[in-house]
N, CA, C and O atoms as a Tripos MOL2 file, in Angstrom:
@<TRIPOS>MOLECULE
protein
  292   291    73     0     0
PROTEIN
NO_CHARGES

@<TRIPOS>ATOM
      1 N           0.8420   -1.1810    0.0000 N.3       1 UNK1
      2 CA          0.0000    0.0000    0.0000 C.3       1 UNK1
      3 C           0.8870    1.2450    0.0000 C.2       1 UNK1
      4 O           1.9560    1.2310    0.6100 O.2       1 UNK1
      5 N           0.4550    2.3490   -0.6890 N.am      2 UNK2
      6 CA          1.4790    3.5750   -0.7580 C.3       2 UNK2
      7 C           1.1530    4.0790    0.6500 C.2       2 UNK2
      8 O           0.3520    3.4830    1.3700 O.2       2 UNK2
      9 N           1.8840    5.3480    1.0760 N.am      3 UNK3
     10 CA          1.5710    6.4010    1.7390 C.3       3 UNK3
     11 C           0.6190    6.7660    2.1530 C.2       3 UNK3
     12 O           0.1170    6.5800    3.2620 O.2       3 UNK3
     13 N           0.1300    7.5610    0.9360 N.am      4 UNK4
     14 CA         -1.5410    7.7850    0.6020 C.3       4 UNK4
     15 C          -2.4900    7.4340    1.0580 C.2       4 UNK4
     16 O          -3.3280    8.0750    1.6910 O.2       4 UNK4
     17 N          -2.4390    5.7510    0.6210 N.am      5 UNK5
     18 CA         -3.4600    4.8960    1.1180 C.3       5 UNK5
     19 C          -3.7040    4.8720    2.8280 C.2       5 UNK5
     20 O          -4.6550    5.0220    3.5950 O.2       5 UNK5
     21 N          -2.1300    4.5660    2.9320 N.am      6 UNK6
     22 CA         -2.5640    4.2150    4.6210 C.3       6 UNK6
     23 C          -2.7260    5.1910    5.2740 C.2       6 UNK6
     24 O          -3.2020    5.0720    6.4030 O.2       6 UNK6
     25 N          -2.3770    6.4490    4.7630 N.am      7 UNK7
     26 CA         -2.9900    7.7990    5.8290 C.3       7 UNK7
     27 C          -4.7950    7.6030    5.3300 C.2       7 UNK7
     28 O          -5.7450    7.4160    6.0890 O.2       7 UNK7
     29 N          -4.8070    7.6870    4.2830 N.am      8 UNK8
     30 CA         -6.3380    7.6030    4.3080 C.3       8 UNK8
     31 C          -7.4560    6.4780    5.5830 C.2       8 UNK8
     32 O          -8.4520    6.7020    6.2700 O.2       8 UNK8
     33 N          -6.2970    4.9160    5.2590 N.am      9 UNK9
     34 CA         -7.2930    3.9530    6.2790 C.3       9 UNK9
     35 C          -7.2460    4.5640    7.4750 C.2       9 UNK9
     36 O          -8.2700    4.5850    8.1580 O.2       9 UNK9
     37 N          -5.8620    5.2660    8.0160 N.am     10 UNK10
     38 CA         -5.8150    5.4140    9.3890 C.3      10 UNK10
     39 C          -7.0170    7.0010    9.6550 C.2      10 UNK10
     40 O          -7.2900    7.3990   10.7870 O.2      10 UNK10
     41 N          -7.4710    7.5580    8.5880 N.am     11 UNK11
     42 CA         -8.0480    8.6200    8.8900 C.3      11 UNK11
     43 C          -9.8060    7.7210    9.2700 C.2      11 UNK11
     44 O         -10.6490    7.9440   10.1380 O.2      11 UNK11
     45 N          -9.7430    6.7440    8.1980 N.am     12 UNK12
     46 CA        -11.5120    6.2040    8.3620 C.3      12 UNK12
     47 C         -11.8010    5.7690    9.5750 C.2      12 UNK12
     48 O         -12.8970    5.9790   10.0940 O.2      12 UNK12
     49 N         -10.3090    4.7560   10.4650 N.am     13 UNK13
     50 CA        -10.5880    4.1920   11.1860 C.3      13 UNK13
     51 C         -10.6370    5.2600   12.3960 C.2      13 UNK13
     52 O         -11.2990    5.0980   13.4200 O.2      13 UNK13
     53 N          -9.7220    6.5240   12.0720 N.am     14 UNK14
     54 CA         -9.3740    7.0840   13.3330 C.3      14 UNK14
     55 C         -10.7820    7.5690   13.6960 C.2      14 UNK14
     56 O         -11.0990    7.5270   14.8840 O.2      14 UNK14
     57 N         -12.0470    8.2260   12.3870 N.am     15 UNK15
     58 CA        -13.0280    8.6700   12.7160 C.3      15 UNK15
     59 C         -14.2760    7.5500   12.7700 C.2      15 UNK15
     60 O         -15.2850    7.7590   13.4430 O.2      15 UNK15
     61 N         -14.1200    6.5830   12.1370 N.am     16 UNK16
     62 CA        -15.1800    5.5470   12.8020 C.3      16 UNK16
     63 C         -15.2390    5.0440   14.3930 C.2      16 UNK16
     64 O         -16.2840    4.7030   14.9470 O.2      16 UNK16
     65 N         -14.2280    5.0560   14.8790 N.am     17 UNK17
     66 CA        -13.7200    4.7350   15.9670 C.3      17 UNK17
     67 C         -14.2300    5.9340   17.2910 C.2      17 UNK17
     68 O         -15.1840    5.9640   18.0690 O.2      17 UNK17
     69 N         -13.2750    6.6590   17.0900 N.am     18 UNK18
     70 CA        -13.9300    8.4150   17.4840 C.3      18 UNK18
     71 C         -15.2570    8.6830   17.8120 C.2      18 UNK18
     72 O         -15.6790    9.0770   18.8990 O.2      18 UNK18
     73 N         -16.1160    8.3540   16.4270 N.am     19 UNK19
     74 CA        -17.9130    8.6620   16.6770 C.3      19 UNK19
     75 C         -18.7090    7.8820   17.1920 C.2      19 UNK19
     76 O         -19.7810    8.0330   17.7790 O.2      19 UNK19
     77 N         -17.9080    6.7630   16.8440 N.am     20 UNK20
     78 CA        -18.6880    5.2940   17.8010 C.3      20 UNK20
     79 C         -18.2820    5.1780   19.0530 C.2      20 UNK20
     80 O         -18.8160    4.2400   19.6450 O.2      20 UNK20
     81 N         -17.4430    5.8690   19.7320 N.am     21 UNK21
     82 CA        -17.2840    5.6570   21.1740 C.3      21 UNK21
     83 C         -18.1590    6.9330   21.5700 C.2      21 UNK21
     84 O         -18.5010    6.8910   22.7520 O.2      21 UNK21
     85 N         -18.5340    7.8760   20.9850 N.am     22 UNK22
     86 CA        -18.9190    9.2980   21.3840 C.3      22 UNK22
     87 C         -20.6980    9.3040   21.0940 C.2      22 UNK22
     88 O         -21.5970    9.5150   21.9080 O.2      22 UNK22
     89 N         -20.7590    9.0820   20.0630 N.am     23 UNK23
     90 CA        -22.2460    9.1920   19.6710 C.3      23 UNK23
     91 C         -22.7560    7.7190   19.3470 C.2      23 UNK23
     92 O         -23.9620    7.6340   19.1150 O.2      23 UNK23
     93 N         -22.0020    6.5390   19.2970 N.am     24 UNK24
     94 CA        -22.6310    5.3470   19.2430 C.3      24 UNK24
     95 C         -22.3410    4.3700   18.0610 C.2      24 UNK24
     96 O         -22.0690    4.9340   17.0010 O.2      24 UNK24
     97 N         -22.3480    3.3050   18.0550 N.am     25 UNK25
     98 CA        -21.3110    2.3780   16.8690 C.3      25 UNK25
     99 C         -22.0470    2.6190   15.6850 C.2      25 UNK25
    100 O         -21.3060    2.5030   14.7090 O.2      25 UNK25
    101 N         -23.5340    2.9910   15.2990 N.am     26 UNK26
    102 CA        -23.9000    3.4310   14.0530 C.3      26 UNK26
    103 C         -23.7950    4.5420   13.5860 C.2      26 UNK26
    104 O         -24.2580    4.6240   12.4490 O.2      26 UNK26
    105 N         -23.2950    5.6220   14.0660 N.am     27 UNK27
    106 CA        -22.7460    6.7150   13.7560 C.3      27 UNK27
    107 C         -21.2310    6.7030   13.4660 C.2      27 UNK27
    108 O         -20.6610    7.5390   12.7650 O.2      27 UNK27
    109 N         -20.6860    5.7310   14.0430 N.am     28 UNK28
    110 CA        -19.1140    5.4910   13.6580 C.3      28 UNK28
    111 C         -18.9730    4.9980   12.2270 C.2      28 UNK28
    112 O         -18.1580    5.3430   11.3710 O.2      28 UNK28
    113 N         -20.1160    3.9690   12.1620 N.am     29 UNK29
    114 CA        -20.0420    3.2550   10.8160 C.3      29 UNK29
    115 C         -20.1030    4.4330    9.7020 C.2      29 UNK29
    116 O         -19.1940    4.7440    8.9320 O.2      29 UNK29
    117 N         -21.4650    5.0430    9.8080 N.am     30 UNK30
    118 CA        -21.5950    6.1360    9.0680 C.3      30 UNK30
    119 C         -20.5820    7.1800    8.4170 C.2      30 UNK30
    120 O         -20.3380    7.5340    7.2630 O.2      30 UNK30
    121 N         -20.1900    7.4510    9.4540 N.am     31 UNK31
    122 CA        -19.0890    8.9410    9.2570 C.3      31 UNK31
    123 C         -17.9360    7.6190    8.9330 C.2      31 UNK31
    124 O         -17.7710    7.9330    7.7540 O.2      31 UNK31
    125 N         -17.1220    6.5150    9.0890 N.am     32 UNK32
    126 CA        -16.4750    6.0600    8.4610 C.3      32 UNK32
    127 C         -16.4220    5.8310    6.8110 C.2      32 UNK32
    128 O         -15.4800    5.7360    6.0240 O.2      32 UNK32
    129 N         -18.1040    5.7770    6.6280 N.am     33 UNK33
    130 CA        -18.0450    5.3950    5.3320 C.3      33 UNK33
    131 C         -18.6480    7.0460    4.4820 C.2      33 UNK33
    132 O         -19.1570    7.1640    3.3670 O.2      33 UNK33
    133 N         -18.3850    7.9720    5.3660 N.am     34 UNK34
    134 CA        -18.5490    9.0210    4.6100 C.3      34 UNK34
    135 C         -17.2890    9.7640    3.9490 C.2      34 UNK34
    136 O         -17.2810   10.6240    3.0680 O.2      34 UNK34
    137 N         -16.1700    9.1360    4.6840 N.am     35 UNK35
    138 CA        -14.5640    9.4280    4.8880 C.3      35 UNK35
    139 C         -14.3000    8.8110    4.2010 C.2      35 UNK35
    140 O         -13.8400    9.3630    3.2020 O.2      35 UNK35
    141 N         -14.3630    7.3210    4.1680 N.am     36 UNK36
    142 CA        -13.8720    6.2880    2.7350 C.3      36 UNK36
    143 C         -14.7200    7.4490    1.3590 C.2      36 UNK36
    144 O         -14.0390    7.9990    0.4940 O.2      36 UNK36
    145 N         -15.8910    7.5690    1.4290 N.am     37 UNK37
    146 CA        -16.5370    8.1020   -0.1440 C.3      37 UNK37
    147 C         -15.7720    9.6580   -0.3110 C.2      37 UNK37
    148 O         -15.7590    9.9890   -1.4970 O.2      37 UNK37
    149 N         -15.2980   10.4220    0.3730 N.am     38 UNK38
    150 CA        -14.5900   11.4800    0.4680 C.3      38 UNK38
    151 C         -13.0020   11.3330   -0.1630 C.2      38 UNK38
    152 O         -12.5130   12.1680   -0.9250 O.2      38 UNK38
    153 N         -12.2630   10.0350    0.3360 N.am     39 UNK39
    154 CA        -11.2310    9.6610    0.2010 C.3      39 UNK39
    155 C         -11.3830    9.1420   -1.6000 C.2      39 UNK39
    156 O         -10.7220    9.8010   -2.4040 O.2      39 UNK39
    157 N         -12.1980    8.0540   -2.1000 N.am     40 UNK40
    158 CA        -11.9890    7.6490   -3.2460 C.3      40 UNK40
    159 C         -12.2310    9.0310   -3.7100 C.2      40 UNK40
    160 O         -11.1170    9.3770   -4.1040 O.2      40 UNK40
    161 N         -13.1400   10.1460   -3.9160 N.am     41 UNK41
    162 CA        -13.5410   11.1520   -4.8420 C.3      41 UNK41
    163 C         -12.1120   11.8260   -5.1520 C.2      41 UNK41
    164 O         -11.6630   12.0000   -6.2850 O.2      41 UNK41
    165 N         -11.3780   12.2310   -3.7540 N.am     42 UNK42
    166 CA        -10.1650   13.0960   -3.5810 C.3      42 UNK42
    167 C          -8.7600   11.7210   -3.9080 C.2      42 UNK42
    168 O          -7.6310   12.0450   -3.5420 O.2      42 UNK42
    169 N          -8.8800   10.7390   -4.3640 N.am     43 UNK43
    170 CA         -7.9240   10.2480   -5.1730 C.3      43 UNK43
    171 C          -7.9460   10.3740   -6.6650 C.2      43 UNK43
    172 O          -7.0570   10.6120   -7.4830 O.2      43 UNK43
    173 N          -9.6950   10.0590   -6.8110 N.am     44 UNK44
    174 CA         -9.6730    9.7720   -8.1410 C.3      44 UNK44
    175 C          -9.5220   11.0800   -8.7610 C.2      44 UNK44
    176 O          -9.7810   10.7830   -9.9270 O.2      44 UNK44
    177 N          -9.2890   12.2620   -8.7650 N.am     45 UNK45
    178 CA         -9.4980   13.3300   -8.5200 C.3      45 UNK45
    179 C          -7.9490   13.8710   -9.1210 C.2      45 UNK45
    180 O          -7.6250   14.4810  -10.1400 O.2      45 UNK45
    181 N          -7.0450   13.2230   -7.7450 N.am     46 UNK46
    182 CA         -5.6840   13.5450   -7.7390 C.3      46 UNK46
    183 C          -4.9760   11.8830   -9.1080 C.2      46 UNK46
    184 O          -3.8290   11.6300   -9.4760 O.2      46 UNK46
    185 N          -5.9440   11.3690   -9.3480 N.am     47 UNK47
    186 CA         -5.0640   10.1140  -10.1510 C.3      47 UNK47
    187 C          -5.4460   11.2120  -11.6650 C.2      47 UNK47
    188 O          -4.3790   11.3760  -12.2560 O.2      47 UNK47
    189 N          -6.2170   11.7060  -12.1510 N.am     48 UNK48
    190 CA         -7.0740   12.2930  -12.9360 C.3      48 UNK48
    191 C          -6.0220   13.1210  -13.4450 C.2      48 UNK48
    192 O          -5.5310   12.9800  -14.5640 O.2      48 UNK48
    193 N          -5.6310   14.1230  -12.4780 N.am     49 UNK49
    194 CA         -4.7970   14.9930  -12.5030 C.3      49 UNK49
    195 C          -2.9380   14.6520  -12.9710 C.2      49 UNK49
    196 O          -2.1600   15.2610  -13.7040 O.2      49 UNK49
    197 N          -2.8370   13.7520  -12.3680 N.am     50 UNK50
    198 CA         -1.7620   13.3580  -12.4230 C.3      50 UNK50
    199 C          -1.6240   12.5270  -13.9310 C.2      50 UNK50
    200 O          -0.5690   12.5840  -14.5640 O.2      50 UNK50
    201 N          -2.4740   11.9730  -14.2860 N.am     51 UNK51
    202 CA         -2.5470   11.2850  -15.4460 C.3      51 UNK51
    203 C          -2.7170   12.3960  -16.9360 C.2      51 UNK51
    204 O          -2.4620   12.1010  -18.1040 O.2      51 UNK51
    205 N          -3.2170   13.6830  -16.3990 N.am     52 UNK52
    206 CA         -3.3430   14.5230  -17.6190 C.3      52 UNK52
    207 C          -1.7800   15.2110  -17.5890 C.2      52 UNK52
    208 O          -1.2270   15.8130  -18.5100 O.2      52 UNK52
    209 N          -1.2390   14.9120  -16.1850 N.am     53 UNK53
    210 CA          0.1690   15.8110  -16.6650 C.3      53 UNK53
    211 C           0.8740   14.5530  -17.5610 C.2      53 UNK53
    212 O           1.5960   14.8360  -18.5160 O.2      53 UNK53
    213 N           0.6720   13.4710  -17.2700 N.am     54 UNK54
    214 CA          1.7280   12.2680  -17.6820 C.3      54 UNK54
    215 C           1.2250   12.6780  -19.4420 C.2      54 UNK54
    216 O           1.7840   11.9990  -20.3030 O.2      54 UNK54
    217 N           0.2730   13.6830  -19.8940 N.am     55 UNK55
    218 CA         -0.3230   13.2410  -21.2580 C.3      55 UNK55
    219 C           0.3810   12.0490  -21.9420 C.2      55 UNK55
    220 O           0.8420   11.0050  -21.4820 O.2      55 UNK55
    221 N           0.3040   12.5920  -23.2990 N.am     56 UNK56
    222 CA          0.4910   11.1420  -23.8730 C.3      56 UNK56
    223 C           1.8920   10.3220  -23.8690 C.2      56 UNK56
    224 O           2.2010    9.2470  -24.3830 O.2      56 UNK56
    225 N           2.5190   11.1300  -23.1940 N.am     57 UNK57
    226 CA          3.7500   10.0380  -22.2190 C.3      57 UNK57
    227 C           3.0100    8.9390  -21.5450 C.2      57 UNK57
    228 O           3.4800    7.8310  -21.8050 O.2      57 UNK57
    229 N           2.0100    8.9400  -20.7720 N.am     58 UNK58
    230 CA          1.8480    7.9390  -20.0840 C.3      58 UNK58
    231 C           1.4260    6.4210  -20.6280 C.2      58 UNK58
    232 O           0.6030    6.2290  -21.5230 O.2      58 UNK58
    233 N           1.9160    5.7190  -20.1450 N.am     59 UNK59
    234 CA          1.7130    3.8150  -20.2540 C.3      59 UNK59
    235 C           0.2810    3.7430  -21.5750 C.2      59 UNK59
    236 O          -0.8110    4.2240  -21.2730 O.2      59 UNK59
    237 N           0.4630    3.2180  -22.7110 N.am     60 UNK60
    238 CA         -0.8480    3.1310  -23.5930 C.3      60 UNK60
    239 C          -1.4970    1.9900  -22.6040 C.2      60 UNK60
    240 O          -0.9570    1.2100  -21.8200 O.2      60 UNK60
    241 N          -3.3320    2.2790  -23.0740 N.am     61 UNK61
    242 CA         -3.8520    1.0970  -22.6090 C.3      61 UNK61
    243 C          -4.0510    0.0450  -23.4820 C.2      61 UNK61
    244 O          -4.0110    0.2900  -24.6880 O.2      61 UNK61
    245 N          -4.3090   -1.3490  -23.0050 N.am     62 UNK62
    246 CA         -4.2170   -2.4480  -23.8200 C.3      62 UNK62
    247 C          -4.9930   -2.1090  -25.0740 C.2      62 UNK62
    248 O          -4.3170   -2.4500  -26.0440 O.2      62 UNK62
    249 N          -6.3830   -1.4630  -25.5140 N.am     63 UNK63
    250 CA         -6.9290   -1.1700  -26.3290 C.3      63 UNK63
    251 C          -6.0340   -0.4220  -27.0670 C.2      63 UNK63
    252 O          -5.5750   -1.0020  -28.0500 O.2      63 UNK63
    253 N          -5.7450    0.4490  -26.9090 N.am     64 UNK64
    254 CA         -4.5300    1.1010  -27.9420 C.3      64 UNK64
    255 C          -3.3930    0.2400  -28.4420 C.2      64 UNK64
    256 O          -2.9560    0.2330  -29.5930 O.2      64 UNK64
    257 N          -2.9200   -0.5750  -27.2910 N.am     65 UNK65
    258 CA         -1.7800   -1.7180  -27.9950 C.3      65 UNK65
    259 C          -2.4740   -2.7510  -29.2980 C.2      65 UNK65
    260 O          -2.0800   -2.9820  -30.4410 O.2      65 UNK65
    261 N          -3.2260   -3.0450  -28.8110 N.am     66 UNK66
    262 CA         -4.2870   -3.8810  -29.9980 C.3      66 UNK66
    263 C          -4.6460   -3.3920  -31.3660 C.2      66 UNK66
    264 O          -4.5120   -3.9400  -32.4600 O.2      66 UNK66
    265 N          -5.3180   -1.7870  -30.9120 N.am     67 UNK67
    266 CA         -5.0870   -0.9610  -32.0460 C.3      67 UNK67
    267 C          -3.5510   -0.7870  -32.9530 C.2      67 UNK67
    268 O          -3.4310   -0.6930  -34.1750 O.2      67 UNK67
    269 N          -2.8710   -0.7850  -32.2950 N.am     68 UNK68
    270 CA         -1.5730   -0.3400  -33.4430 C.3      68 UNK68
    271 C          -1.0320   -1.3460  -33.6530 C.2      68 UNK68
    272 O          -0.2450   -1.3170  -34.5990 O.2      68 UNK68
    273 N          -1.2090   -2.8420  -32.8020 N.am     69 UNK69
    274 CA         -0.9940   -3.9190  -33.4180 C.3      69 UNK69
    275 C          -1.3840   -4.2530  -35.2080 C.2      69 UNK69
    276 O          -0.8730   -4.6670  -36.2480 O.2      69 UNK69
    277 N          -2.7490   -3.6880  -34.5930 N.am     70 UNK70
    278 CA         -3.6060   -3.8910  -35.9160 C.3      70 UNK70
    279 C          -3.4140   -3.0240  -37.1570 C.2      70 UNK70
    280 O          -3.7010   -3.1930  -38.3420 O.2      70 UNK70
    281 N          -2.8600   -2.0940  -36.5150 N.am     71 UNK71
    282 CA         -2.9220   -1.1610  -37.6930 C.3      71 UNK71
    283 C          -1.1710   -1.5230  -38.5220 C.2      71 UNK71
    284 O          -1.0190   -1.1390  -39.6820 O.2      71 UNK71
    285 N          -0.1440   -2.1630  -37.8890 N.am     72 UNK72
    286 CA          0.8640   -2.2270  -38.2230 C.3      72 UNK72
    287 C           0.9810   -3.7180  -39.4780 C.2      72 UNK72
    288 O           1.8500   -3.7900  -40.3470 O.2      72 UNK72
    289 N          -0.0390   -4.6860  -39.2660 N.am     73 UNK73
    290 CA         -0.5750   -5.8150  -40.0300 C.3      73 UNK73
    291 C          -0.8060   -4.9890  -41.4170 C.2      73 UNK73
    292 O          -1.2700   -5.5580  -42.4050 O.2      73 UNK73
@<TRIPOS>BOND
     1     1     2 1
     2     2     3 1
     3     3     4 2
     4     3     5 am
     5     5     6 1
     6     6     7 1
     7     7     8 2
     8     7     9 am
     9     9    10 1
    10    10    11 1
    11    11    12 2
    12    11    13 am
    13    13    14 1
    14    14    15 1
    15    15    16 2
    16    15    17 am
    17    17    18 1
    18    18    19 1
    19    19    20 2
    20    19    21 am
    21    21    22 1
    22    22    23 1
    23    23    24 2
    24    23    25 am
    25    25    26 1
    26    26    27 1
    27    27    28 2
    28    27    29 am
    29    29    30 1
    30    30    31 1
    31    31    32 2
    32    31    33 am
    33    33    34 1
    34    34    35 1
    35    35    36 2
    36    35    37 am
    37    37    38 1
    38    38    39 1
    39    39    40 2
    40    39    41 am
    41    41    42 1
    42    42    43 1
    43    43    44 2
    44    43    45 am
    45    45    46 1
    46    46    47 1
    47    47    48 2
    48    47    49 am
    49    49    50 1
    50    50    51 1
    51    51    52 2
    52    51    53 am
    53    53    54 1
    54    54    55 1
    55    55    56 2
    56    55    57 am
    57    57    58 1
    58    58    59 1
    59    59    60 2
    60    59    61 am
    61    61    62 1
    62    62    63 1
    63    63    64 2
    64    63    65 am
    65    65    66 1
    66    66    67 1
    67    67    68 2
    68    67    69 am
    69    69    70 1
    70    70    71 1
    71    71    72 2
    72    71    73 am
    73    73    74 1
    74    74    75 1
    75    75    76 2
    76    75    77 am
    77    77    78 1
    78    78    79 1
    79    79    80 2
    80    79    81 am
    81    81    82 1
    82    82    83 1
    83    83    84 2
    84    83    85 am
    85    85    86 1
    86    86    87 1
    87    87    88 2
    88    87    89 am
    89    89    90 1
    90    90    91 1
    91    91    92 2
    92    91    93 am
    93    93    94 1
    94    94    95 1
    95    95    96 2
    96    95    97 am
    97    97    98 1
    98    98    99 1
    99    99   100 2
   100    99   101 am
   101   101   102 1
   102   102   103 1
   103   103   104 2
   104   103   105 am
   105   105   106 1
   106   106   107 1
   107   107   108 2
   108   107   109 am
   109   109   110 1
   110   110   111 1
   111   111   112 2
   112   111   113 am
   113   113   114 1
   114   114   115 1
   115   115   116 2
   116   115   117 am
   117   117   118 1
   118   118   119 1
   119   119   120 2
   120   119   121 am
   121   121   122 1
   122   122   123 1
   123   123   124 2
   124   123   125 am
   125   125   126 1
   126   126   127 1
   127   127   128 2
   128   127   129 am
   129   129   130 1
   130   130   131 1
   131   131   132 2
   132   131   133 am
   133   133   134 1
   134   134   135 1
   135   135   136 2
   136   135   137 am
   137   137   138 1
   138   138   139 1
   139   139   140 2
   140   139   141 am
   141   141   142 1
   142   142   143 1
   143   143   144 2
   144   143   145 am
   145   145   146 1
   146   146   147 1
   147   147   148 2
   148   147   149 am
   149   149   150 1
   150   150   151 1
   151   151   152 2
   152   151   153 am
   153   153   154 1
   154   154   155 1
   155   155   156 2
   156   155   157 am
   157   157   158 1
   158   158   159 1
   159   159   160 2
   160   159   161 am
   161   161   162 1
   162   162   163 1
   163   163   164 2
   164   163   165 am
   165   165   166 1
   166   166   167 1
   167   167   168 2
   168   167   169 am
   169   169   170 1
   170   170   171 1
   171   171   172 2
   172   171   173 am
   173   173   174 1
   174   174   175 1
   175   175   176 2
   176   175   177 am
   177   177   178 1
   178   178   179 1
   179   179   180 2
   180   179   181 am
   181   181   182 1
   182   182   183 1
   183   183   184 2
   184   183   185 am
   185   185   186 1
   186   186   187 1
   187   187   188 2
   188   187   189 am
   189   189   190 1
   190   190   191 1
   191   191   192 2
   192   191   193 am
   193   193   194 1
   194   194   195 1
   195   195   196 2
   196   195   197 am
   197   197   198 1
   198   198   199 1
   199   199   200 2
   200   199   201 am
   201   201   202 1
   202   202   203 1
   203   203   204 2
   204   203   205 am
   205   205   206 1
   206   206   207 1
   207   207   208 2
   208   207   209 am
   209   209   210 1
   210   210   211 1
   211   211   212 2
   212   211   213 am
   213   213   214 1
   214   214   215 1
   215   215   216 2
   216   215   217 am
   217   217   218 1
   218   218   219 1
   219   219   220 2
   220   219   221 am
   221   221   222 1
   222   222   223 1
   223   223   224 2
   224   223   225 am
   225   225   226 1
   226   226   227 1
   227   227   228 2
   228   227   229 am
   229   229   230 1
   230   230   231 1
   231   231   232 2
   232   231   233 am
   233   233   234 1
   234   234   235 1
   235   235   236 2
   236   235   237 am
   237   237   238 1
   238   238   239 1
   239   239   240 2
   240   239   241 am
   241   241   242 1
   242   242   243 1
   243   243   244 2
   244   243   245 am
   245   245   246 1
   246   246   247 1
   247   247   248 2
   248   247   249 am
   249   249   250 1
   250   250   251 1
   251   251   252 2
   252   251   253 am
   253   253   254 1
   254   254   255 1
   255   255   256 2
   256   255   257 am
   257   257   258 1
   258   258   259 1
   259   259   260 2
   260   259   261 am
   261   261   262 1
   262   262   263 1
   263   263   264 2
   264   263   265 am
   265   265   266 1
   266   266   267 1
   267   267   268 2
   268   267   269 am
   269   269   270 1
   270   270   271 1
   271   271   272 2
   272   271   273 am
   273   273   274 1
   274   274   275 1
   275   275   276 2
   276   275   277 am
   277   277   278 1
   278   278   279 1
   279   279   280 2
   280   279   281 am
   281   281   282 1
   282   282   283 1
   283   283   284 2
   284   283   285 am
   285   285   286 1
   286   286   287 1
   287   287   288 2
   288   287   289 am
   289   289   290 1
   290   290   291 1
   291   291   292 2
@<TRIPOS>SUBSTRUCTURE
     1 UNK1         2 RESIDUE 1 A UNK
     2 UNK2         6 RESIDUE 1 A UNK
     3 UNK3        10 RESIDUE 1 A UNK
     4 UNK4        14 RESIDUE 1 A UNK
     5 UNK5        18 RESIDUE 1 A UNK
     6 UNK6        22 RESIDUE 1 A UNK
     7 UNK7        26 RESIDUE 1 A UNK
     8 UNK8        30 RESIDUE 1 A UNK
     9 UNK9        34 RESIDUE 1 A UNK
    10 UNK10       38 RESIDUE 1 A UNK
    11 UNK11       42 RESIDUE 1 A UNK
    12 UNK12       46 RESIDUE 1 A UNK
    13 UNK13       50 RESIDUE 1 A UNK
    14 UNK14       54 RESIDUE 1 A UNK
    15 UNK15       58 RESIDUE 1 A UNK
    16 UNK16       62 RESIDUE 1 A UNK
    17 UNK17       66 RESIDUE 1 A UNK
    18 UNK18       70 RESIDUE 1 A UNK
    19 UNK19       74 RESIDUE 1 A UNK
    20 UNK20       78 RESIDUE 1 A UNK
    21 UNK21       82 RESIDUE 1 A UNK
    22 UNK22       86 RESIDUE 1 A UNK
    23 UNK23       90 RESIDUE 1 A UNK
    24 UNK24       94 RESIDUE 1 A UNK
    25 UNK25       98 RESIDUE 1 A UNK
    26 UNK26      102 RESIDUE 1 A UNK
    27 UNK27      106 RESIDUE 1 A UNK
    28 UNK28      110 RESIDUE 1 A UNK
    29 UNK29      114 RESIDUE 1 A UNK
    30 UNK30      118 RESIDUE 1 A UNK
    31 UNK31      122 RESIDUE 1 A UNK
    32 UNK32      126 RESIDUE 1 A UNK
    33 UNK33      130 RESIDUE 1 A UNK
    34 UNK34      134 RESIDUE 1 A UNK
    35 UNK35      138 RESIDUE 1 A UNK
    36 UNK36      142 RESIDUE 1 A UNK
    37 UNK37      146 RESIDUE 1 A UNK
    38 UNK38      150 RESIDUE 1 A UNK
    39 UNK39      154 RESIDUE 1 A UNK
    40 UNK40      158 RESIDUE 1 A UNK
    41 UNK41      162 RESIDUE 1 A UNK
    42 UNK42      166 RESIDUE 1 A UNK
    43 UNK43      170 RESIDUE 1 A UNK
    44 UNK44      174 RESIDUE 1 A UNK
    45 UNK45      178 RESIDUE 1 A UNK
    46 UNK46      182 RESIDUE 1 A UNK
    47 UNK47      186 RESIDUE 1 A UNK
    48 UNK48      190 RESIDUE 1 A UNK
    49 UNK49      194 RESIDUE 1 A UNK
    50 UNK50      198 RESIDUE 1 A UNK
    51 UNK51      202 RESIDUE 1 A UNK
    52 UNK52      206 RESIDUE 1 A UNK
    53 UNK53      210 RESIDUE 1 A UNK
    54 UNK54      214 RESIDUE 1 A UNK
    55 UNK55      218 RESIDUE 1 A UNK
    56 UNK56      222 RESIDUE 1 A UNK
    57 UNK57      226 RESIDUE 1 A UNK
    58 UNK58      230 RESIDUE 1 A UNK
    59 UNK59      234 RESIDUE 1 A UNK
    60 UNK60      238 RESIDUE 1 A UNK
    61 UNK61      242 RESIDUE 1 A UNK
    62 UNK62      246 RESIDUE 1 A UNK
    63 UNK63      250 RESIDUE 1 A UNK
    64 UNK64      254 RESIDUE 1 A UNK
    65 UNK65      258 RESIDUE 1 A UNK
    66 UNK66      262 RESIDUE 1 A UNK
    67 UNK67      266 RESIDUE 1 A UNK
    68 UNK68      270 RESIDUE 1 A UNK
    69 UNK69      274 RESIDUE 1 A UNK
    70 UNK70      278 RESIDUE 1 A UNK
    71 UNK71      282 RESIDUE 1 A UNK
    72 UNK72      286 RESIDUE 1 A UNK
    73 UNK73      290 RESIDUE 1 A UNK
C-alpha cells in the first residue's frame, strides 16, 4: 500500500472509531463510510490529474496496444 493509502485507512478508522465511542457504533459506521466516499472522490481526482500531466507520455492502454498492433498488419 502507498503512503496515501494508509494515511487515508488510518483517517476512516481514526473517525469511525472516534464517533462510535462518542455518539454510538452506528454513527461510527456512518461517518467512516462518509470518509472512505470522500477519500476515493479526492484520489480519483488527484489520479485524474496526475494522469493529464503524464499526457500522452503515459503507459498506452491495452486497447490502444491492440489498435496499433492492428494497424501495423
Amino acid at each position: 500500500m502507498s503512503k496515501r493509502n494508509l494515511i487515508w485507512l488510518a483517517a476512516i478508522v481514526v473517525v469511525g472509531v472516534v464517533l462510535g465511542v462518542v455518539a454510538g457504533w452506528l454513527w461510527g459506521v456512518i461517518a467512516a463510510a462518509v470518509v472512505l466516499v470522500i477519500s476515493e472522490v479526492v484520489e480519483r481526482s488527484a489520479r485524474a490529474k496526475r494522469r493529464a500531466a503524464r499526457g500522452a507520455a503515459g503507459s498506452p492502454s491495452i486497447g490502444d496496444a491492440v489498435d496499433a498492433r492492428r494497424k501495423r498488419r
